[in-house]
C-alpha positions in Angstrom: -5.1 10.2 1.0 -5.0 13.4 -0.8 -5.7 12.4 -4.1 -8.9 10.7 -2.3 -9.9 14.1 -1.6 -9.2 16.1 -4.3 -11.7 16.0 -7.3 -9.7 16.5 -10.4 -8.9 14.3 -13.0 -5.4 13.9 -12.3 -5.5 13.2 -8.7 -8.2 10.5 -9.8 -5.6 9.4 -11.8 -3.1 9.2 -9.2 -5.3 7.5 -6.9 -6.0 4.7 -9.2 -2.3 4.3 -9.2 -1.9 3.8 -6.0 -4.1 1.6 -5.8 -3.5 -0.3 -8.2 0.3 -0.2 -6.9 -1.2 -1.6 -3.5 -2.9 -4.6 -5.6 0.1 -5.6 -7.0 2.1 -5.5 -3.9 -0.5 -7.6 -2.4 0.2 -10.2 -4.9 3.7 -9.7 -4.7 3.5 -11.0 -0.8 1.1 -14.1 -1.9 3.8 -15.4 -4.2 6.9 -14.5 -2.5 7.4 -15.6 1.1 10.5 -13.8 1.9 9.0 -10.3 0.4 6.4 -11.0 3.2 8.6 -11.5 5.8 10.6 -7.9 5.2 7.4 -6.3 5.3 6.1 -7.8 8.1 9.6 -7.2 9.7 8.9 -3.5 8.5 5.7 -3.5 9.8 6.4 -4.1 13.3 9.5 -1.2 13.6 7.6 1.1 11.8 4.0 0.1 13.0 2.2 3.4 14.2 3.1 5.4 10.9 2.4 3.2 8.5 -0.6 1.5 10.0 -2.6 2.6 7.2 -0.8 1.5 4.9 0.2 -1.8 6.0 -4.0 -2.3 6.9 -4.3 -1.5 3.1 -1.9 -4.1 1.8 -3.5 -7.0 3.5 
């Protein structure tokens, strides 16, 4: 989120990684059914602090 905020180039760099990191772990979970059931598994121990990030993913 911080490299969201920040205006300089490298923490516009970053942020493209990230989310480009995000679109590739979204495919990930398409193609592999058991990759999307250990997140999912993550997802509901670790639900409050990783809401945001787990909202991003799908």
């Amino acid at each position: 989120m911080l490299s969201s905020v920040l205006n300089s180039e490298r923490a516009i760099l970053v942020n493209i990684h990230i989310m480009r990191a995000f679109t590739r772990l979204r495919k990930m979970i398409v193609t592999h059914e058991d990759l999307r059931r250990k997140i999912e598994e993550m997802e509901k121990k670790y639900d409050k602090q990783f809401a945001v990030v787990f909202s991003a993913i799908k």
